[in-house]
C-alpha positions in Angstrom: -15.7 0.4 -1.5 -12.6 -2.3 -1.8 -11.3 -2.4 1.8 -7.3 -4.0 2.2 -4.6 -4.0 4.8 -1.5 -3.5 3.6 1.9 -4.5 6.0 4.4 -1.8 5.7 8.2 -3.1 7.3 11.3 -1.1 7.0 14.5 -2.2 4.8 17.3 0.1 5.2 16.4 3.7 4.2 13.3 2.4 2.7 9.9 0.7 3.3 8.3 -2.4 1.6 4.6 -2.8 1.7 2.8 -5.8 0.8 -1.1 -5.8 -0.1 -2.0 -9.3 0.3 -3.5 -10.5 -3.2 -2.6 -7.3 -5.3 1.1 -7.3 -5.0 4.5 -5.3 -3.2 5.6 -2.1 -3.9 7.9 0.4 -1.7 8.0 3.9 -0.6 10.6 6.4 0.8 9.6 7.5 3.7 6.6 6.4 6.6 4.5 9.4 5.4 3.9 7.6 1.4 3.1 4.3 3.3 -0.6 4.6 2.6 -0.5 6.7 -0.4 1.9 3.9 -2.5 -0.4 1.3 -0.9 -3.2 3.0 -2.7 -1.3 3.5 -6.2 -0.7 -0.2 -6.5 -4.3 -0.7 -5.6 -5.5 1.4 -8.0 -2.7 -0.1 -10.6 -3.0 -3.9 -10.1 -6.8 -3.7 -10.0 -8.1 -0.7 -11.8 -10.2 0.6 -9.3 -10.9 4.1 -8.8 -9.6 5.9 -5.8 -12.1 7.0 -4.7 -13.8 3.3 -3.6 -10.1 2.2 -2.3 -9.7 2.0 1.5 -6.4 0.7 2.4 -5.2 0.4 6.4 -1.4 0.2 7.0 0.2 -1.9 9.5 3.8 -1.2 10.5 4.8 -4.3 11.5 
């Protein structure tokens, strides 16, 4: 299992999340936070879902 925290802060009528050592990426709404946390994840280190943990701060 690959474990990351991801900080999510809002911008406008957005949100920007940043997982330390993978990348940024942004989602629309505070319900996709930790689901667009986990695409990048999964897209900047070709992990499979299923072994990717990601925690969400809203900072």
């Amino acid at each position: 299992m690959a474990d990351y925290t991801a900080t999510a802060i809002a911008e406008g009528d957005h949100w920007v999340i940043d997982v330390p050592g993978v990348g940024t990426t942004t989602a629309g709404s505070v319900n996709d936070l930790e689901n667009m946390a986990i695409d990048l994840v999964i897209a900047m280190t070709h992990t499979a879902r299923e072994d990717v943990h990601v925690e969400v701060r809203i900072v």
